[in-house]
C-alpha positions in Angstrom: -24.4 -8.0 -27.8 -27.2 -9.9 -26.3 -25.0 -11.3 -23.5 -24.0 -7.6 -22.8 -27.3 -6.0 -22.6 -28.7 -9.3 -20.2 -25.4 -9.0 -18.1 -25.9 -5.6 -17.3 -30.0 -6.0 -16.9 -28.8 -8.6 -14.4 -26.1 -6.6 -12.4 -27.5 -2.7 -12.3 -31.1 -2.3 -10.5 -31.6 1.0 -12.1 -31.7 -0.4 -15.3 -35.3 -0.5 -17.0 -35.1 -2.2 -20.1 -32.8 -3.7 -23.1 -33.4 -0.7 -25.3 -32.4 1.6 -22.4 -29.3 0.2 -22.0 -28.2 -0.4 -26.0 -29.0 3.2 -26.9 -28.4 4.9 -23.8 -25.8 3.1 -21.4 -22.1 4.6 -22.2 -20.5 1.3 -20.4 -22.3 -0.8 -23.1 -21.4 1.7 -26.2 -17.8 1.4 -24.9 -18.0 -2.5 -24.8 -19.4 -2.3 -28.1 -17.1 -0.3 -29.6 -13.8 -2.2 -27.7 -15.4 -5.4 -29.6 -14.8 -4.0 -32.8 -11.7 -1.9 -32.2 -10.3 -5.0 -30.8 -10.8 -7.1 -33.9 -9.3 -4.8 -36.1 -6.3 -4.2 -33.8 -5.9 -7.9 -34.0 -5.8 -7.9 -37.8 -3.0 -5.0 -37.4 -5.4 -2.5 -38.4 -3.9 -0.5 -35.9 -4.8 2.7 -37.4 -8.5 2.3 -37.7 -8.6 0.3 -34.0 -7.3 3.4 -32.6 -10.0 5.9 -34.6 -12.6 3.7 -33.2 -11.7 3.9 -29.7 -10.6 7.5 -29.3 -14.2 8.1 -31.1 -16.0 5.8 -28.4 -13.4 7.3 -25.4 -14.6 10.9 -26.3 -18.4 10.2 -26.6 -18.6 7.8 -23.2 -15.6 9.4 -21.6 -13.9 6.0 -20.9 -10.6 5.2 -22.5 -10.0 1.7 -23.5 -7.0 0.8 -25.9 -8.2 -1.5 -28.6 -5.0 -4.3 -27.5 -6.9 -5.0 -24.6 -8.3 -8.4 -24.3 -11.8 -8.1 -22.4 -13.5 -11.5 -21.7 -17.2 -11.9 -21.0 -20.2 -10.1 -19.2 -17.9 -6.9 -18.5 -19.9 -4.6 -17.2 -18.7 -0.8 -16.6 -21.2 0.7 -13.9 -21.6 4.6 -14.7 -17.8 4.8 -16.4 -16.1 8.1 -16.4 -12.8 8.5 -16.4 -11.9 5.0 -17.1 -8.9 4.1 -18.4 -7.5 0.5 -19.8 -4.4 0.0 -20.6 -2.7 -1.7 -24.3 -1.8 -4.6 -22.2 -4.5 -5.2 -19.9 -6.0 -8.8 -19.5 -9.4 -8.9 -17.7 -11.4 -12.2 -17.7 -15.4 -13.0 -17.5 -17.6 -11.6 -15.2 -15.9 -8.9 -14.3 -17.8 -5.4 -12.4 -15.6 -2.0 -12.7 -16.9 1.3 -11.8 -16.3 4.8 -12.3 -13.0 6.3 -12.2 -11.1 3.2 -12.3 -7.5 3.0 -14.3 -5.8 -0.4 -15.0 -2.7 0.9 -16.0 1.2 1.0 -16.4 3.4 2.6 -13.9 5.8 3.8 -16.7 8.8 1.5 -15.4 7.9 -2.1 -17.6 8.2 -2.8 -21.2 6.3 -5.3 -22.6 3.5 -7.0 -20.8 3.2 -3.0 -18.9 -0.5 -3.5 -17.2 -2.8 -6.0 -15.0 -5.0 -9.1 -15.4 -7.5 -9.6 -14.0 -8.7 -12.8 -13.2 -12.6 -14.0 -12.8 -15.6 -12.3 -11.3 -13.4 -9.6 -10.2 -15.2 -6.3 -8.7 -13.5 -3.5 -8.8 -14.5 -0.1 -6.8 -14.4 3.3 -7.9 -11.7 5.1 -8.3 -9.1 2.4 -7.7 -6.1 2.2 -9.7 -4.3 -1.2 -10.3 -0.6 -0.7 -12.3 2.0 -2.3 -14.1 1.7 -6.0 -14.7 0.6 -7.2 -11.8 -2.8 -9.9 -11.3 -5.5 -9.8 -9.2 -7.0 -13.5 -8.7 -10.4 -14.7 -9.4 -13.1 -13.8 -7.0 -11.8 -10.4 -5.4 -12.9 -7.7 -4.7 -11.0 -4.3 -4.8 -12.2 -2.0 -2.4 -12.9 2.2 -4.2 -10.2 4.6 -3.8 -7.8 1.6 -3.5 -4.5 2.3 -5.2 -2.8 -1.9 -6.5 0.6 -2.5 -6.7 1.5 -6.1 -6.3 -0.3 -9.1 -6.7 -3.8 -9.6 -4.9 -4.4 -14.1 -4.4 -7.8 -14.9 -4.9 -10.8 -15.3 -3.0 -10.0 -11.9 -1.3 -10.6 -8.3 -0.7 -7.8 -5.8 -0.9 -8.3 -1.7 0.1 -5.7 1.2 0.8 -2.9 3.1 -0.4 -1.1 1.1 -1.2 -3.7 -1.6 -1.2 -3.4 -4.6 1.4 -5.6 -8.0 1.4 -8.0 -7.8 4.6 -9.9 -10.7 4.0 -9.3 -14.0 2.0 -11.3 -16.8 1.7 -14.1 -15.3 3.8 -11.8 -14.6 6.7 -10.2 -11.8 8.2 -6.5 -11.1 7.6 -5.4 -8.4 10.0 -7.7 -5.4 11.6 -7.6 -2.5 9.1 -6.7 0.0 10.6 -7.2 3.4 8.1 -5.5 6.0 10.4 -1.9 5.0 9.7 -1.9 3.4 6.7 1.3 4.3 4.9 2.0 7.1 2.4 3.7 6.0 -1.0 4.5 9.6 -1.4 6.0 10.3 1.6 7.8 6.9 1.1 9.5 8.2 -2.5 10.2 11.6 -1.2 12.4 9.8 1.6 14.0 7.9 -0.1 14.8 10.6 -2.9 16.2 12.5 0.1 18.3 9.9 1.1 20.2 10.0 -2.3 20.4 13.6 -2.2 22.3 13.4 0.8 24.8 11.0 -0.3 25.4 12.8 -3.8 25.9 16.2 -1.5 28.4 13.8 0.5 30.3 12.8 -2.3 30.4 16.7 -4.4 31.8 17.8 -0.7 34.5 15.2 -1.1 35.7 15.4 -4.5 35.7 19.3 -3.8 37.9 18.7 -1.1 
């Protein structure tokens, strides 16, 4: 609990004192409660892990499962609408902030959501799904949307996200005009199938 308070005291300038953050800061009640949701969820206490955590998730308003294994100095800046998924592994010294989801892109069984490696930052309102890891020392850039693997050492941003710098160097010009649209992607290829099935209903009512 101490390292939690000092890690956040460290990391967020607008923060005045310890007793501010313990009985006021929402990231550190979630943490708290995670702690011992997580325990009990590792003693198959699954009931009461779960009671725990939907009571911290509706008084801070972020949702952490109690299977998720959190390593050290986490610290959740501001926190709403964060979500963490059953089978999410984040290490030590990790930053997220508001809006953020690590979780599951409803195709994988199993391992279903991210690690995270080591002194990770990760923006607001990215999303990182399904099983993928994001390597020590990166940075994922807010609104970013994570769907394969990010090395370390780097910094990833877009939809769908792309590495633009790794090991303090630049990887290609971003370029955030034609960056390209998952959606429109899916809704292609959907059409694409459509038209063969229409193809083959034509020929077998022929």
């Amino acid at each position: 609990m101490k390292e939690d308070v000092s890690t956040i005291l460290n990391r967020d300038p607008a923060a005045n004192s310890a007793a501010e953050i313990f009985l006021l800061y929402p990231g550190y009640k979630a943490i708290r409660s995670h702690r011992k949701a997580h325990w009990f969820y590792t003693h198959q206490k699954y009931f009461i892990a779960r009671m725990i955590s939907q009571h911290s998730a509706r008084k801070t308003g972020i949702e952490i499962h109690p299977g998720a294994q959190i390593g050290r100095r986490f610290f959740i800046d501001h926190g709403t609408g964060i979500v963490i998924g059953e089978t999410t592994v984040i290490g030590d010294d990790v930053t997220i902030y508001q809006g953020v989801t690590l979780g599951g892109t409803g195709k994988d069984v199993g391992k279903r959501h991210p690690t995270i490696g080591n002194n990770v930052l990760i923006g607001a309102g990215s999303k990182i799904l399904g099983p993928v890891t994001v390597g020590d020392n990166t940075n994922i850039a807010a609104g970013a949307v994570v769907l394969d693997k990010i090395p370390s050492n780097s910094t990833a941003v877009g939809v769908p996200a792309r590495v633009v710098r790794r090991n303090g160097k630049r990887v290609e010009d971003l370029d955030q005009i034609h960056i390209p649209d998952p959606v429109a992607q899916e809704i292609c290829k959907l059409q694409s199938e459509i038209d063969k099935l229409n193809k083959k209903l034509e020929e077998l009512s022929k």
